[in-house]
C-alpha positions in Angstrom: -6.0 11.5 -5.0 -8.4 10.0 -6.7 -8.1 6.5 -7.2 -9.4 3.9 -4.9 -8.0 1.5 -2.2 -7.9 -0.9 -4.9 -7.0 1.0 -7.8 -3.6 2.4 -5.8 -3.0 -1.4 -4.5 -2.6 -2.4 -7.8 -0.8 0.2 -9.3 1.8 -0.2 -6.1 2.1 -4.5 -6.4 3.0 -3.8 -10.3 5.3 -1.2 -10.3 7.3 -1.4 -6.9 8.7 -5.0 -8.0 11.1 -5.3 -4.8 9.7 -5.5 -1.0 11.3 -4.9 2.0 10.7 -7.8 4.0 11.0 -7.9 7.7 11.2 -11.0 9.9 12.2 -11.8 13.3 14.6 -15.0 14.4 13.6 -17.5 17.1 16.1 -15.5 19.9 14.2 -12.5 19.0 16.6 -10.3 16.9 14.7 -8.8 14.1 15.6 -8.3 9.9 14.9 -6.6 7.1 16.1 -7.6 3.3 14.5 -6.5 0.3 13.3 -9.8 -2.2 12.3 -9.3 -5.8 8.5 -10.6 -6.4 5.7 -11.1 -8.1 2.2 -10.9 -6.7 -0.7 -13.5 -7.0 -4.5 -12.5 -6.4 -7.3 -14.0 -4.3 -5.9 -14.3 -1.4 -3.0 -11.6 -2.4 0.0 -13.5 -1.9 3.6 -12.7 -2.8 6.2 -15.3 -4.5 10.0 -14.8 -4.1 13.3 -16.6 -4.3 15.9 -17.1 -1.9 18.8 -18.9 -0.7 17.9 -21.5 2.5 21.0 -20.5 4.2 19.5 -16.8 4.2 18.8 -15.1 7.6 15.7 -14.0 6.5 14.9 -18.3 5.4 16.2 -19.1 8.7 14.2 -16.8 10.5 11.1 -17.8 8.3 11.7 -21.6 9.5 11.3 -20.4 12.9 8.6 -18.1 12.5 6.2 -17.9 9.8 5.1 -14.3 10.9 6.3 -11.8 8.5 6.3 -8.1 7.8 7.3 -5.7 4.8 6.6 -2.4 2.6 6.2 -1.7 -0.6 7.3 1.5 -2.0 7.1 3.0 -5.8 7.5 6.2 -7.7 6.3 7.7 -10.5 2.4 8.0 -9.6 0.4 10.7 -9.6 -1.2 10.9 -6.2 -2.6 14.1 -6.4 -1.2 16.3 -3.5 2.5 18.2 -3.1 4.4 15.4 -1.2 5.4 13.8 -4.7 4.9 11.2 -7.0 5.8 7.8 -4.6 3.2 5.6 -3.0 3.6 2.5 -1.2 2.0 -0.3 1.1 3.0 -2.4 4.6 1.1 -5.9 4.5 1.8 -8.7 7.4 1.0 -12.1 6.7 2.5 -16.1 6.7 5.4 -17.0 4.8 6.2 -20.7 4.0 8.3 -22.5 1.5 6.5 -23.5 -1.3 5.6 -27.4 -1.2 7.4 -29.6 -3.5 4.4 -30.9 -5.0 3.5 -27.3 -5.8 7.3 -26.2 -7.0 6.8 -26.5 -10.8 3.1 -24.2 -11.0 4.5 -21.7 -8.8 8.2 -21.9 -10.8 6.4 -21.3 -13.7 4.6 -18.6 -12.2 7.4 -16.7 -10.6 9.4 -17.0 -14.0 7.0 -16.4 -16.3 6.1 -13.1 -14.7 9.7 -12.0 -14.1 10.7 -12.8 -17.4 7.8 -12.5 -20.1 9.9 -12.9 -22.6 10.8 -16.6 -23.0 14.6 -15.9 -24.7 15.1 -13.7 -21.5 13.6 -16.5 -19.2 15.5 -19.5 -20.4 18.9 -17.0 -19.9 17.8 -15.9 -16.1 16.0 -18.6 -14.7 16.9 -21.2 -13.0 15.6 -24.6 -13.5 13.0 -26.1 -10.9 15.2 -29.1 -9.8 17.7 -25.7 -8.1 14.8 -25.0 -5.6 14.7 -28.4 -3.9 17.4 -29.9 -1.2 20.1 -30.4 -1.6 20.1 -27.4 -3.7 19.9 -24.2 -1.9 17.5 -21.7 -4.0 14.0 -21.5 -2.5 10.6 -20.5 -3.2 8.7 -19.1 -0.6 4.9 -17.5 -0.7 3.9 -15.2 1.5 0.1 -14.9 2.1 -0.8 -11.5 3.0 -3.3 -11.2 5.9 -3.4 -7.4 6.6 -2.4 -4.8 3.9 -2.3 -0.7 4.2 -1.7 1.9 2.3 -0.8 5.2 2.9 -3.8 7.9 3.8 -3.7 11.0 1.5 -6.6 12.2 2.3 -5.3 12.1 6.2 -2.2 13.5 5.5 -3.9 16.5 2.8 -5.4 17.6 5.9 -3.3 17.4 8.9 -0.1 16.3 7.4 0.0 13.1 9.7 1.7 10.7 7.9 -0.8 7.4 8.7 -2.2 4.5 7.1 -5.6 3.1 6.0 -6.3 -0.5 5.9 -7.6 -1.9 2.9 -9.9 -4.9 3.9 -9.3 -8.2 2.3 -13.4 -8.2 0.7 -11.1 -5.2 -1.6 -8.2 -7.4 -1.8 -9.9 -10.3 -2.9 -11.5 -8.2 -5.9 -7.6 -7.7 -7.4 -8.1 -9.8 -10.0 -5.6 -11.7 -12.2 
C-alpha cells in the first residue's frame, strides 16, 4: 500500500458514505446503528440525521461520548486480503444548535444530494429538524481516528490499527 495516512482517510470518508456508530445509554447498555453522513474538514467532523426518539439520540443526550467504523470497498490496498479499507474514530456528538441548523442543513443536503432536482425531492426542509418536529442534526467531532495497518498486517498478519494524528487530519482539506 502505497498511499498515505491521509491519502487512505480520504479515500475511506468519501466512499464508505454510512458509519457504524456506537454509543452507550446512561444505565450502561451499549449500541450500534449505522447513520448515513457526510464529512467536514478541520477539525474532521461527521454530520447526520436522525430521529430524537432514536436510542442512539437518547443515548447521545446522556452521553456525548461516541464511537464508530467506517468500512469501504473497492480500493486497491496493495496486499492479498482484498480491496476493503476502513477507519474507527471516537469523538463528541451533539445536536447541532439552532442558530447553526440552516449552514449545516445546507451542508448535509447539498452534499447528499448534489443535484438540486434530487435535493428538493429527498430533503427535508430545515423547520423538520427543530422541536416539536422529531428529525435531528447531529455533528460529531472526531477526536481520535485509526486506520487499519497494512504494513502490520503484510508482515505478521495481525490485524491492528495505526492512529493517524489530528496535525494529518487537520490537513484533509475541503
Amino acid at each position: 500500500m502505497t498511499a498515505t495516512p491521509l491519502a487512505r482517510t480520504r479515500q475511506i470518508l468519501d466512499k464508505a458514505r454510512w458509519a457504524t456508530l456506537a454509543t452507550v445509554s446512561a444505565s450502561g447498555e451499549p449500541w450500534s446503528s449505522v447513520v448515513h453522513y457526510v464529512w467536514l474538514p478541520d477539525p474532521l467532523r461527521l454530520l447526520f440525521t436522525s430521529a430524537d426518539d432514536a436510542r442512539h439520540s437518547k443515548d447521545i443526550a446522556g452521553n456525548a461520548q461516541v464511537g464508530g467504523s467506517l468500512c469501504c470497498t473497492g480500493v486497491d490496498t496493495g496486499i492479498a486480503i482484498g480491496d476493503v479499507d476502513g477507519a474507527q474514530f471516537t469523538g463528541h456528538c451533539a445536536e447541532v444548535a439552532a442558530e447553526e441548523l440552516v449552514q449545516y442543513h445546507a451542508l448535509f443536503f447539498g452534499t447528499l444530494f448534489p443535484d438540486p432536482s434530487v435535493r428538493a425531492q429527498w430533503a427535508l426542509p430545515p423547520e423538520s429538524f427543530r422541536a416539536p418536529e422529531s428529525h435531528r442534526l447531529y455533528l460529531i467531532t472526531v477526536g481520535e481516528w485509526w486506520i487499519i495497518d497494512f504494513s502490520r498486517w503484510a508482515a505478521d498478519k495481525i490485524d491492528r490499527r495505526m492512529r493517524v494524528a489530528p496535525e494529518v487530519l487537520a490537513r484533509l482539506g475541503p
